[in-house]
PyMOL CGO cylinders between C-alpha atoms (Angstrom):
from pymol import cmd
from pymol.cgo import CYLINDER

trace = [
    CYLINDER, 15.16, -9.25, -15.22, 13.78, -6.41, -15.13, 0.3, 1, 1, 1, 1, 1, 1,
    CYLINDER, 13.78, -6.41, -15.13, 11.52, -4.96, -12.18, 0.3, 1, 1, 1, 1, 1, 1,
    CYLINDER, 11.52, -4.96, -12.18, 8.94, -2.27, -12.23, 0.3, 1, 1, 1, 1, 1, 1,
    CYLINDER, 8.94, -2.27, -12.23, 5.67, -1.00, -9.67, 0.3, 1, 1, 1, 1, 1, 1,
    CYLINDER, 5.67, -1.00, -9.67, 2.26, 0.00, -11.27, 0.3, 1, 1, 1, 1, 1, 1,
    CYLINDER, 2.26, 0.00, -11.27, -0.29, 2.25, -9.68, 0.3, 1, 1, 1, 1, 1, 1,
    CYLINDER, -0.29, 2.25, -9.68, -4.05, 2.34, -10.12, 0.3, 1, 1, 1, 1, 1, 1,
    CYLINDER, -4.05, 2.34, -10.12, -6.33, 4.89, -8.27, 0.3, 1, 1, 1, 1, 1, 1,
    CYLINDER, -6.33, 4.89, -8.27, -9.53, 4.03, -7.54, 0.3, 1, 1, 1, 1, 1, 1,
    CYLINDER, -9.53, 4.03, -7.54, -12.21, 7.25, -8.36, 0.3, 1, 1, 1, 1, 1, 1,
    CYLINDER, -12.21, 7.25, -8.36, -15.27, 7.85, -7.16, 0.3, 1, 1, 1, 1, 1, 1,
    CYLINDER, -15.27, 7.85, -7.16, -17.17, 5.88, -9.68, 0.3, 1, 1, 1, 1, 1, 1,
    CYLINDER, -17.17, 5.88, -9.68, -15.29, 2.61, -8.75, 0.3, 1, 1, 1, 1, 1, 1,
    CYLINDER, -15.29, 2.61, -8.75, -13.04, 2.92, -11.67, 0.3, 1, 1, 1, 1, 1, 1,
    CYLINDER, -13.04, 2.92, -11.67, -9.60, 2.17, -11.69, 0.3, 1, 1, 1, 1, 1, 1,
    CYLINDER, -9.60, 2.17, -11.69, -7.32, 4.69, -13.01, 0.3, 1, 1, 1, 1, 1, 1,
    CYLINDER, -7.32, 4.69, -13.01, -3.30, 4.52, -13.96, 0.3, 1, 1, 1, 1, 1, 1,
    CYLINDER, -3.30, 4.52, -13.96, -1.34, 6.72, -11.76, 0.3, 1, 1, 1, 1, 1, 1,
    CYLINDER, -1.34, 6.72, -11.76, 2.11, 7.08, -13.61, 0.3, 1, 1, 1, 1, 1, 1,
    CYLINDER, 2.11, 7.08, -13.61, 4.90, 5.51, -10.94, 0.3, 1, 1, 1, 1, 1, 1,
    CYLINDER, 4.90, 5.51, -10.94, 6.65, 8.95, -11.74, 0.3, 1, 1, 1, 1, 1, 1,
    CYLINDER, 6.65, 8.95, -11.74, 3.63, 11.27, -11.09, 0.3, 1, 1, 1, 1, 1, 1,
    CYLINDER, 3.63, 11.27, -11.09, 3.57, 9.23, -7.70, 0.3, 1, 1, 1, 1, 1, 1,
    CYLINDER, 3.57, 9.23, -7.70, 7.09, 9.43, -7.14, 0.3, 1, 1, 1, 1, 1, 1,
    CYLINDER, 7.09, 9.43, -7.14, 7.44, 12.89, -7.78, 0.3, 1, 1, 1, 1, 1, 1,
    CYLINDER, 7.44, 12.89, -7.78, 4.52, 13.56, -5.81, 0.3, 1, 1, 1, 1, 1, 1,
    CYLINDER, 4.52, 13.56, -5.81, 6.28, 11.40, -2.71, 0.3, 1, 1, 1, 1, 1, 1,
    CYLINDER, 6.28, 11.40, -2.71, 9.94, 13.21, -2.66, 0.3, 1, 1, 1, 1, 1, 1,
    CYLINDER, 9.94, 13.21, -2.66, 8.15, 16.40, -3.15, 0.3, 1, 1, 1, 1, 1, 1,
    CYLINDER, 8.15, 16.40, -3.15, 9.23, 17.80, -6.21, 0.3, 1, 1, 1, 1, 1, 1,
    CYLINDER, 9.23, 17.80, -6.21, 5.85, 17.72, -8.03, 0.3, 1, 1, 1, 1, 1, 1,
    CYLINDER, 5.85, 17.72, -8.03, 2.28, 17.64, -6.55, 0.3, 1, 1, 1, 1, 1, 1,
    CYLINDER, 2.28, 17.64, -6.55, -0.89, 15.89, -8.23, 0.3, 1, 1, 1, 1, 1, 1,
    CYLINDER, -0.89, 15.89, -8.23, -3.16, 18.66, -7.56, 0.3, 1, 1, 1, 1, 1, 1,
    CYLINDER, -3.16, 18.66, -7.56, -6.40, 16.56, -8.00, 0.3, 1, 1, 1, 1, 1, 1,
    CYLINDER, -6.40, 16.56, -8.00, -5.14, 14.79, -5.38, 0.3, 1, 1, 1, 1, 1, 1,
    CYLINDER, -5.14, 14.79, -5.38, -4.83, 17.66, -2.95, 0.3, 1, 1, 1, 1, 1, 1,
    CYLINDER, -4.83, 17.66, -2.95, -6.58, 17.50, 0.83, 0.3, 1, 1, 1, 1, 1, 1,
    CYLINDER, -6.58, 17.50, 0.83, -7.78, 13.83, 0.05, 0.3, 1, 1, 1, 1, 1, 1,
    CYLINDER, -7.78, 13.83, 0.05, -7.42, 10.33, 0.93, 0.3, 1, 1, 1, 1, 1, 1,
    CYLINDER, -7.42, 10.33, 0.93, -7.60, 7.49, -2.03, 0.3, 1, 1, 1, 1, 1, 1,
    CYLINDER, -7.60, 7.49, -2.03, -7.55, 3.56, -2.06, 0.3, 1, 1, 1, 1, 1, 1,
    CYLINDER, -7.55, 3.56, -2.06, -4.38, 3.13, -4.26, 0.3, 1, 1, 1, 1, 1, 1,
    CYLINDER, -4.38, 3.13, -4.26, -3.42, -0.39, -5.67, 0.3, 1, 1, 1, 1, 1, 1,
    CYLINDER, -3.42, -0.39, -5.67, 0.01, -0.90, -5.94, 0.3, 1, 1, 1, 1, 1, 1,
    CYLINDER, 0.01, -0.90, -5.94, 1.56, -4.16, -7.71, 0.3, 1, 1, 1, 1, 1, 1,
    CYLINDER, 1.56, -4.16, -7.71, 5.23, -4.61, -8.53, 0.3, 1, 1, 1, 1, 1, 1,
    CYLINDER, 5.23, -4.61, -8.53, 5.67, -6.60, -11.77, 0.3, 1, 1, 1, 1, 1, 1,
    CYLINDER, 5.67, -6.60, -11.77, 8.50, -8.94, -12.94, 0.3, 1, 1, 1, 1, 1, 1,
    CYLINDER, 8.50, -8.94, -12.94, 9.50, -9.99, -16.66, 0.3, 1, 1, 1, 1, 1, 1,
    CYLINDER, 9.50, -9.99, -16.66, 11.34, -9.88, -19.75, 0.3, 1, 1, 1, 1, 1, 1,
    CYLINDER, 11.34, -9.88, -19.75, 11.83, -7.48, -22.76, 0.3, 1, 1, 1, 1, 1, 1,
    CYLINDER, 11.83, -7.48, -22.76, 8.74, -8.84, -25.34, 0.3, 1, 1, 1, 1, 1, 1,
    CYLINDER, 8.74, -8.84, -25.34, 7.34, -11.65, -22.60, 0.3, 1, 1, 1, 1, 1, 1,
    CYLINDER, 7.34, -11.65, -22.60, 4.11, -10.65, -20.69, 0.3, 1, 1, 1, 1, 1, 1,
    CYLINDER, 4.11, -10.65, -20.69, 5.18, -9.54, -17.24, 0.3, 1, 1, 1, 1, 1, 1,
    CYLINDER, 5.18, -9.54, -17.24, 4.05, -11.74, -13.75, 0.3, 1, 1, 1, 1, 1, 1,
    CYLINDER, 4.05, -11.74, -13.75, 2.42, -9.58, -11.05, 0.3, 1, 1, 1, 1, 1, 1,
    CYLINDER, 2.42, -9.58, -11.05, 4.24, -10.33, -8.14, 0.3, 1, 1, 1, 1, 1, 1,
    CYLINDER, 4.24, -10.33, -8.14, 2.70, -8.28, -5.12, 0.3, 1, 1, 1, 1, 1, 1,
    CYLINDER, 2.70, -8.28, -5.12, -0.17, -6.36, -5.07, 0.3, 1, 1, 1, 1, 1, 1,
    CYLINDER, -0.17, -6.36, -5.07, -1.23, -3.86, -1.99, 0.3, 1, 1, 1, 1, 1, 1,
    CYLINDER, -1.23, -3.86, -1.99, -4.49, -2.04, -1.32, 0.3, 1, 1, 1, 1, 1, 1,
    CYLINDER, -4.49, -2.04, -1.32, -3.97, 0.75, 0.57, 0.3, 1, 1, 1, 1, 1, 1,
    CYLINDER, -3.97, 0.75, 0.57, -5.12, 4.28, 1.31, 0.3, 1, 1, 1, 1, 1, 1,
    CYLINDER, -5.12, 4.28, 1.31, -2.52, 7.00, 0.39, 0.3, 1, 1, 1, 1, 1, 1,
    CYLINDER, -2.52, 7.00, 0.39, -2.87, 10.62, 1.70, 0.3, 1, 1, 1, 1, 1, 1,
    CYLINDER, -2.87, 10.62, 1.70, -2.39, 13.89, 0.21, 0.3, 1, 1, 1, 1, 1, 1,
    CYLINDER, -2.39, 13.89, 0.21, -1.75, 17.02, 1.50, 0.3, 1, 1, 1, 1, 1, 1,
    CYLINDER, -1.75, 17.02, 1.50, -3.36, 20.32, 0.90, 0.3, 1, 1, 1, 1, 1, 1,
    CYLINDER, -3.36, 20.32, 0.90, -0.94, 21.01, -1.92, 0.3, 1, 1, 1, 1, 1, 1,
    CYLINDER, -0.94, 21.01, -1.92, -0.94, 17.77, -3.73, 0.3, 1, 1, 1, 1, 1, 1,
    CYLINDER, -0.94, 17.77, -3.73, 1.97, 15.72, -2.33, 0.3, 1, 1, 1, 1, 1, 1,
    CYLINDER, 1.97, 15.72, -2.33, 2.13, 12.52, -0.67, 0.3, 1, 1, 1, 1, 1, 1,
    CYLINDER, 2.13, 12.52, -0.67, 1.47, 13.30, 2.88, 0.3, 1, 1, 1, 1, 1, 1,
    CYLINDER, 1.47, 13.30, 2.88, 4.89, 12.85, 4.80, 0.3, 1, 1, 1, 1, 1, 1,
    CYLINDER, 4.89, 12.85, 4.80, 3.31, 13.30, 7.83, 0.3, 1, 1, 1, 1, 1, 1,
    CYLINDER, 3.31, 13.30, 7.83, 0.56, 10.34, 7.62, 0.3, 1, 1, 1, 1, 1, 1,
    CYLINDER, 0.56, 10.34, 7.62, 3.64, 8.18, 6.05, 0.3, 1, 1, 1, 1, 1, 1,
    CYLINDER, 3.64, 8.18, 6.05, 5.88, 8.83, 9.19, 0.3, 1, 1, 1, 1, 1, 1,
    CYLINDER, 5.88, 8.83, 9.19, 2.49, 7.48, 10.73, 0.3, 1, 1, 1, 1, 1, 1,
    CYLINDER, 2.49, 7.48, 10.73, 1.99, 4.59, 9.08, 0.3, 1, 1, 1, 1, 1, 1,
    CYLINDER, 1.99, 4.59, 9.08, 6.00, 3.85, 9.19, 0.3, 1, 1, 1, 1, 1, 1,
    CYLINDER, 6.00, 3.85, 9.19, 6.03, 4.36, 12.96, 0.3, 1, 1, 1, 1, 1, 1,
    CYLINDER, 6.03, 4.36, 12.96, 2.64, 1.68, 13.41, 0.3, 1, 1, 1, 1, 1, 1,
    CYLINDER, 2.64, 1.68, 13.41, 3.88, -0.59, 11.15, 0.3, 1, 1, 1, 1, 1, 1,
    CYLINDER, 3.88, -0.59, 11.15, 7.30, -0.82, 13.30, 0.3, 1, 1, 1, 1, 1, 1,
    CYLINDER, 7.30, -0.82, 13.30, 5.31, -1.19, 16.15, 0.3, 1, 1, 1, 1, 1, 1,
    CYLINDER, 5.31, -1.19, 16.15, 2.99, -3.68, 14.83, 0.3, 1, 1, 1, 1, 1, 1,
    CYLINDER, 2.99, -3.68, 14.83, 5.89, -6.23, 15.54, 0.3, 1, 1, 1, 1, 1, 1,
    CYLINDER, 5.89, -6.23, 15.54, 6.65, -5.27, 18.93, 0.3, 1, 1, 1, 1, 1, 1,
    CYLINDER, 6.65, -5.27, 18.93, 5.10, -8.48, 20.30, 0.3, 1, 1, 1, 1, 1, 1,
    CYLINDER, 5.10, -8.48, 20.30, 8.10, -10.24, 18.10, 0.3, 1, 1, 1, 1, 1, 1,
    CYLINDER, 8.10, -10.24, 18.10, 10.79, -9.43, 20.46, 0.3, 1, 1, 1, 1, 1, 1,
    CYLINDER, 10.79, -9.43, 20.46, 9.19, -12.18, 22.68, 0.3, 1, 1, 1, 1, 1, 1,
    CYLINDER, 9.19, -12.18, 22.68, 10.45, -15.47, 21.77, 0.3, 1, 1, 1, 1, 1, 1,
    CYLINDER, 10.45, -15.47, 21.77, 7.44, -17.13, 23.60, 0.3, 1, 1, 1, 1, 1, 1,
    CYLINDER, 7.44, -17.13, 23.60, 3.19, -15.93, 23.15, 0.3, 1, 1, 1, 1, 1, 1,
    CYLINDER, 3.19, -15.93, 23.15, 2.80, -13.21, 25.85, 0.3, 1, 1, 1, 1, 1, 1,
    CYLINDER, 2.80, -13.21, 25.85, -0.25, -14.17, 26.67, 0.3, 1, 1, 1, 1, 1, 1,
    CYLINDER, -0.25, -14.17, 26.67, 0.94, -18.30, 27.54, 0.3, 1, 1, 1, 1, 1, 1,
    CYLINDER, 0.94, -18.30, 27.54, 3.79, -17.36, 29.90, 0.3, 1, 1, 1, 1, 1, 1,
    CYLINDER, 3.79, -17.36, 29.90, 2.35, -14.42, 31.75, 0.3, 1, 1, 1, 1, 1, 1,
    CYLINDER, 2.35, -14.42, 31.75, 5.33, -12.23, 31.17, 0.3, 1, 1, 1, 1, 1, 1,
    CYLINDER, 5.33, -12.23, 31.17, 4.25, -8.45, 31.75, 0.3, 1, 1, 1, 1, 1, 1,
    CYLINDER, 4.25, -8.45, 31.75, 6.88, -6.95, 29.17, 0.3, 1, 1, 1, 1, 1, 1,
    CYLINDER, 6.88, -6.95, 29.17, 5.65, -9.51, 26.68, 0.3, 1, 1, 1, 1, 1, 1,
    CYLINDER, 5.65, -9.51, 26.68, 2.01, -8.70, 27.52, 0.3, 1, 1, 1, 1, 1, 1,
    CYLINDER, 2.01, -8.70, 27.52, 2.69, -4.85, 27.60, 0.3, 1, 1, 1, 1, 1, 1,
    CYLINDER, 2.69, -4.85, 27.60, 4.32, -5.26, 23.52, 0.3, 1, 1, 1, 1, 1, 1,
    CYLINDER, 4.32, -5.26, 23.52, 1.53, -7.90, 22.39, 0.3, 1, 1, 1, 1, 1, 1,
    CYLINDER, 1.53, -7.90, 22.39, -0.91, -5.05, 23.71, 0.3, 1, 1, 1, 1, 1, 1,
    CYLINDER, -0.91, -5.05, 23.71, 1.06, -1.86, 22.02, 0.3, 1, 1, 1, 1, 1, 1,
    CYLINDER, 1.06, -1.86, 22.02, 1.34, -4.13, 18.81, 0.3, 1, 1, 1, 1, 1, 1,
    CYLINDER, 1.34, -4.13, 18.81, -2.78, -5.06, 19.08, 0.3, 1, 1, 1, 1, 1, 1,
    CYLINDER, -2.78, -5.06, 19.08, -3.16, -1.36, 19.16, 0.3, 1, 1, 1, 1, 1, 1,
    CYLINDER, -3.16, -1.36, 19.16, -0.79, -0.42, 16.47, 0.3, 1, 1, 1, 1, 1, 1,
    CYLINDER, -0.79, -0.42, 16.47, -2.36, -3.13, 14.06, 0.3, 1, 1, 1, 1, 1, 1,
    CYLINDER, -2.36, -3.13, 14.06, -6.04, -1.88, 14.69, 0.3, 1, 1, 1, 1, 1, 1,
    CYLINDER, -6.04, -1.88, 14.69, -4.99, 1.90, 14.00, 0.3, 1, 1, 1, 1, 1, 1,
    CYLINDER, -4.99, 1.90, 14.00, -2.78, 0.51, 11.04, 0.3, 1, 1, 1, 1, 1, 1,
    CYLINDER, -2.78, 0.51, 11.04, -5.74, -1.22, 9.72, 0.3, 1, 1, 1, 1, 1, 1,
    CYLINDER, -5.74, -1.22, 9.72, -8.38, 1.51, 10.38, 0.3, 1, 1, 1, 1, 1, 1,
    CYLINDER, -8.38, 1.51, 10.38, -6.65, 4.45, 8.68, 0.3, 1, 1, 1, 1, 1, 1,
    CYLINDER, -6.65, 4.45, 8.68, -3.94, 2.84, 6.27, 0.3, 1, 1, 1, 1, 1, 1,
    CYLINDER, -3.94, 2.84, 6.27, -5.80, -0.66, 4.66, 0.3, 1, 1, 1, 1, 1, 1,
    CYLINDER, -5.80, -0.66, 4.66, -8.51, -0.77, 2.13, 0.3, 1, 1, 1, 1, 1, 1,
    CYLINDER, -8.51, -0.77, 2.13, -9.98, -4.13, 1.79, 0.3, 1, 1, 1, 1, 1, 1,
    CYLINDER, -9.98, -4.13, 1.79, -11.42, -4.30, -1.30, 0.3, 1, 1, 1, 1, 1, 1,
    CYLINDER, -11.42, -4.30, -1.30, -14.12, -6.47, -2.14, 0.3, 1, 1, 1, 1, 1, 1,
    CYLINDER, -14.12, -6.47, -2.14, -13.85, -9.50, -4.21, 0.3, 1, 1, 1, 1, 1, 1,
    CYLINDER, -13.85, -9.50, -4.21, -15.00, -8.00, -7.43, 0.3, 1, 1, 1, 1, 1, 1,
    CYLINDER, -15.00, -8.00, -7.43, -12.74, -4.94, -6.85, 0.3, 1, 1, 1, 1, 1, 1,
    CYLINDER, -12.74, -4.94, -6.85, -9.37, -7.67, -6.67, 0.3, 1, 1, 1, 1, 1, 1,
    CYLINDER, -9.37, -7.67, -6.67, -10.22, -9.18, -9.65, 0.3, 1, 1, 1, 1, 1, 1,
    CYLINDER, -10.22, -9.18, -9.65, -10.85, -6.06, -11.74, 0.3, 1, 1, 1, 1, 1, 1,
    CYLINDER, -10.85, -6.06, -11.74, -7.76, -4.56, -10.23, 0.3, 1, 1, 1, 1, 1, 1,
    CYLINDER, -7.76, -4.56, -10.23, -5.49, -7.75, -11.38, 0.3, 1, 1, 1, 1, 1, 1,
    CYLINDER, -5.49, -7.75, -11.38, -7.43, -7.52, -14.42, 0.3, 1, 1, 1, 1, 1, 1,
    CYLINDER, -7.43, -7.52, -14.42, -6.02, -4.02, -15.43, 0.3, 1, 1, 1, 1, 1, 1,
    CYLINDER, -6.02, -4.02, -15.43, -2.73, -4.96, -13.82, 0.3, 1, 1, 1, 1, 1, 1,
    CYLINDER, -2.73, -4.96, -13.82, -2.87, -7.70, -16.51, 0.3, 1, 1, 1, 1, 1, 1,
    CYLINDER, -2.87, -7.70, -16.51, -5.20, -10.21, -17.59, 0.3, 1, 1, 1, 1, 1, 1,
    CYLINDER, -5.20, -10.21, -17.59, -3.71, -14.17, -17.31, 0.3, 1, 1, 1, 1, 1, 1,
    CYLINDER, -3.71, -14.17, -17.31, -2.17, -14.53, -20.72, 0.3, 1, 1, 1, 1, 1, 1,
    CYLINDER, -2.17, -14.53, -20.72, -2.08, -11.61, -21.54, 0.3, 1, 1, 1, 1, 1, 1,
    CYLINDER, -2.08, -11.61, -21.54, 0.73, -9.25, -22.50, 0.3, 1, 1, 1, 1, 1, 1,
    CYLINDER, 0.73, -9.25, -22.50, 1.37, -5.76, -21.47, 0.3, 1, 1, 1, 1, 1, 1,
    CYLINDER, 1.37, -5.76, -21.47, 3.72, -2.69, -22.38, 0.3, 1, 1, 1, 1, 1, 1,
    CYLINDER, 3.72, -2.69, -22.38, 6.76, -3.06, -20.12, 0.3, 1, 1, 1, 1, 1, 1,
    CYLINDER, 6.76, -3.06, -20.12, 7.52, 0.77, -19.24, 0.3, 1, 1, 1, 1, 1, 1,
]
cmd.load_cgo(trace, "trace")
């Protein structure tokens, strides 16, 4: 079955725009930048899609994020590595088998706090939460209920 991830930009008017999964990929390994992209920051919906040859695909996932470019156009490795690196230690407080903050154990308490922090940075220069209106126009571009779309 076959598997494939959409991208939609938001603009400054509130619109949501396509942004090819190639232009994005080439502009993420590099090899091409999106220069009206360049020096900025955009809320970026991405949705991976499931389905068959001719039947209308099912949105599986959907992520609102903010992606970063650099001054040239390309995905911004360096806010990626970032994002990576808080994300990784957003679970530090997982390596505790018991809530830090129940059994008093420093090292637990010490990861519960680093993963606090890394989740409030995380969510402060990484997550876009849209607002109701902008998740249902975004799953309604993605593909309304019913309705069919262009597997490509």
């Amino acid at each position: 079955m076959p598997v494939w991830r959409r991208y939609l930009v938001k603009e400054s008017t509130g619109r949501l725009v396509e942004l090819p999964s190639r232009q994005y990929d080439r502009a993420d390994d590099g090899t091409a930048p999106i220069p009206d992209y360049a020096g900025r920051c955009v809320e970026l919906v991405s949705a991976v899609l499931v389905g068959k040859q001719g039947d209308a695909p099912t949105v599986t996932e959907v992520a609102f994020t903010k992606l970063y470019f650099d001054q040239s156009g390309f995905v911004d490795a360096a806010k990626r590595e970032r994002m990576i690196r808080l994300m990784l230690e957003s679970c530090a407080d997982r390596r505790c088998r018991r809530p830090a903050r129940r059994t008093g154990c420093t090292d637990c308490n010490a990861l519960a706090e680093r993963a606090d922090a890394a989740r409030s940075e995380l969510m402060r220069d990484f997550e876009w939460a849209p607002a109701p209106a902008e998740v249902t126009a975004a799953l309604f571009v993605l593909g309304p209920p019913g309705g069919a779309m262009p597997l490509h």
